[in-house]
C-alpha positions as CSV (number, residue, x, y, z in Angstrom):
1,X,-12.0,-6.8,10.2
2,X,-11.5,-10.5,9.6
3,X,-8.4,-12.1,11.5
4,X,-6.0,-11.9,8.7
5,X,-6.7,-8.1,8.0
6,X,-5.8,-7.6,11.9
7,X,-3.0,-9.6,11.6
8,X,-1.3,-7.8,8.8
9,X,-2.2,-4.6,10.5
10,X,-0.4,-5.7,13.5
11,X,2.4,-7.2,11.7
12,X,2.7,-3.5,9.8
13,X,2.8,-2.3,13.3
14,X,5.5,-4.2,14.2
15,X,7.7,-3.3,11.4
16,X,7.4,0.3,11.4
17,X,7.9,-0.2,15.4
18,X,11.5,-2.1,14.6
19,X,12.1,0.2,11.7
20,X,12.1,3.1,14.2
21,X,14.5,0.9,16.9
22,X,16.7,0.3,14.1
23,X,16.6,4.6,13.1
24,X,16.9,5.6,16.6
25,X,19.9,3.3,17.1
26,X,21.3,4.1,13.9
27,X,21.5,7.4,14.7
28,X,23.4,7.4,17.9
29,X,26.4,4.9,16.3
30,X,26.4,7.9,13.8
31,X,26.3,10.5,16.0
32,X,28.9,9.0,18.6
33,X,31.4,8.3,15.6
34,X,31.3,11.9,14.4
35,X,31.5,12.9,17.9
36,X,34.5,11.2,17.9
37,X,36.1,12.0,14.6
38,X,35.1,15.6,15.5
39,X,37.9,15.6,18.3
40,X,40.6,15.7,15.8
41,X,41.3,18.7,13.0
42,X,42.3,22.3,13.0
43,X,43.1,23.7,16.6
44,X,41.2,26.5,15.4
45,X,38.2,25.0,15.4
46,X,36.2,23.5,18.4
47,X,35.9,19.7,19.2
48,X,32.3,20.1,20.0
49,X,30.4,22.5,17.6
50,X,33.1,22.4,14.6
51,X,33.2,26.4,14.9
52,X,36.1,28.6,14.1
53,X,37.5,30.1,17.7
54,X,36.9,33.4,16.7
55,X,33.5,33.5,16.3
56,X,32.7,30.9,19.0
57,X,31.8,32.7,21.5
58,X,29.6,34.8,19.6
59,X,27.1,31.4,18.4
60,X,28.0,28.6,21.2
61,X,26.7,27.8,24.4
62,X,29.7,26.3,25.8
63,X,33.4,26.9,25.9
64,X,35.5,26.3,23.3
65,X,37.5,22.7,23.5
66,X,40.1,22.9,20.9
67,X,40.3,20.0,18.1
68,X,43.6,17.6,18.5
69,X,46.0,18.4,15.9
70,X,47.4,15.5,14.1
71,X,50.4,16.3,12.3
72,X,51.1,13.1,10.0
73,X,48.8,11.6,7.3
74,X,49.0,7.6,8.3
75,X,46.6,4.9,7.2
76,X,45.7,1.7,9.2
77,X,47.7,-1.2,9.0
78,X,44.4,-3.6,9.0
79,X,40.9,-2.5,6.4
80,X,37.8,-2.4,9.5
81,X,35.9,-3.6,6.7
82,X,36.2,-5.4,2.9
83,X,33.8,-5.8,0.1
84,X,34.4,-7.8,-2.8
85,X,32.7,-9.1,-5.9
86,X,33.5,-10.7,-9.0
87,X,35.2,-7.6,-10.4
88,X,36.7,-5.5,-7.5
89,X,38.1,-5.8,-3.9
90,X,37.1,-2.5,-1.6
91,X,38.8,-2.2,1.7
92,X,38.0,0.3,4.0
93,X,40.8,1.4,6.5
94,X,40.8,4.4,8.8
95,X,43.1,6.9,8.3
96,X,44.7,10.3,9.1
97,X,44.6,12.9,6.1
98,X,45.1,16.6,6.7
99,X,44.3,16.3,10.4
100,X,41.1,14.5,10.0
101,X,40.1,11.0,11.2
102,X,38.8,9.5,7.8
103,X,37.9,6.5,6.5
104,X,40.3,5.8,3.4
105,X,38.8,3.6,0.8
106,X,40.9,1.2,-1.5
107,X,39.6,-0.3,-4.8
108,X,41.5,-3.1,-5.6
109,X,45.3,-1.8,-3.4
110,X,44.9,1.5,-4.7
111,X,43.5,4.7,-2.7
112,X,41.0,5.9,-3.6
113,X,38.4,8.4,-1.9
114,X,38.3,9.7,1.3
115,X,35.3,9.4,3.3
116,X,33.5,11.1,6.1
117,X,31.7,10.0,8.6
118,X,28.8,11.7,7.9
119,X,28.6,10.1,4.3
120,X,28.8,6.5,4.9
121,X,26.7,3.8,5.5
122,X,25.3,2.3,9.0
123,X,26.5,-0.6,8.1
124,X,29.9,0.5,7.4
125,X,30.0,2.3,11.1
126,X,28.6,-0.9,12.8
127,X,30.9,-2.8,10.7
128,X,33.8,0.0,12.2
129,X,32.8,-0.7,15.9
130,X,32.4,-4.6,15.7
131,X,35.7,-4.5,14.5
132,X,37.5,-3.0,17.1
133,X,40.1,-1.4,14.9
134,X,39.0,2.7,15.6
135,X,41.2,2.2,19.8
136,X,43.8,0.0,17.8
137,X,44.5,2.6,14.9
138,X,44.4,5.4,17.7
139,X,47.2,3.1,19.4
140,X,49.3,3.0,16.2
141,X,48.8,7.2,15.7
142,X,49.9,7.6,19.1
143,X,53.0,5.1,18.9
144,X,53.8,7.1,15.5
145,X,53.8,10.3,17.0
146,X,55.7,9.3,20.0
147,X,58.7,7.8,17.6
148,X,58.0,10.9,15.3
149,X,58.7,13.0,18.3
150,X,61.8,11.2,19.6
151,X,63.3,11.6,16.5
152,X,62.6,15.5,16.2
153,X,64.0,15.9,19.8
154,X,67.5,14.2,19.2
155,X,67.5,16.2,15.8
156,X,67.0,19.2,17.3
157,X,69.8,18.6,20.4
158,X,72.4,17.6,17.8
159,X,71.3,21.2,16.1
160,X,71.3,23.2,19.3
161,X,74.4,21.9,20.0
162,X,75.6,23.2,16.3
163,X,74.2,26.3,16.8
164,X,76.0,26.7,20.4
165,X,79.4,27.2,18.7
166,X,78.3,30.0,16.9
């Protein structure tokens, strides 16, 4: 082999070498991310292996860690991310829909499609994490429920208190 020929077999080494870095680490964002959005959903269900209670014990070798429950449907304040182009603006926000941690995508200010983390691209989850807004949207879910829950507590005194006379 002349010197180029080994040079652009090492140089095709070296890719597929960084290609394989860039996979491997690729995969573990991915996999952390849905670890994480798997925490929240259906009590039912368990936080680790997404199976329904009943038949956990049955199929899983560990116990069953129930999902948390989030009651409200709320969006982020902030998109983690925005693409734009002559034609359309895309924000992606996190978001809260039917007990799930999603990512909610608007075209242009409207809502659009709800997205998985599954079905997205690495550069969207690296794009989620460099922007630190996944802790700050938890913060603003937690705050929500917390005024949410203060609200249904003096409801329900005012109610007991009602009912009392009866």
């Amino acid at each position: 082999m002349s010197g180029s020929e080994n040079e652009l077999v090492e140089l095709l080494k070296y890719i597929r070498e960084r290609e394989e870095n860039l996979s491997r680490y690729s995969d573990k964002l991915r996999k952390s991310l849905i670890k994480i959005s798997n925490a929240f959903g259906s009590k039912d269900f368990c936080a680790i292996c997404d199976r329904f209670q009943r038949y956990h014990k049955d199929f899983a070798d560990h116990e069953f860690k129930q999902k948390i429950y989030v009651s409200i449907d709320i969006l982020d304040d902030e998109p983690f991310f925005i693409e734009a182009d002559e034609y359309d603006k895309i924000d992606y926000y996190l978001a809260f829909r039917g007990s799930k941690l999603v990512i909610q995508v608007k075209v242009n200010g409207k809502e659009t499609i709800v997205k998985f983390f599954e079905n997205v691209s690495r550069e969207l989850l690296k794009a989620l994490v460099k922007s630190k807004r996944l802790i700050a949207f938890l913060q603003k879910v937690a705050d929500e429920l917390e005024r949410i829950g203060k609200e249904y507590k003096e409801v329900a005194e005012i109610a007991e208190k009602m009912a009392s006379v009866i």
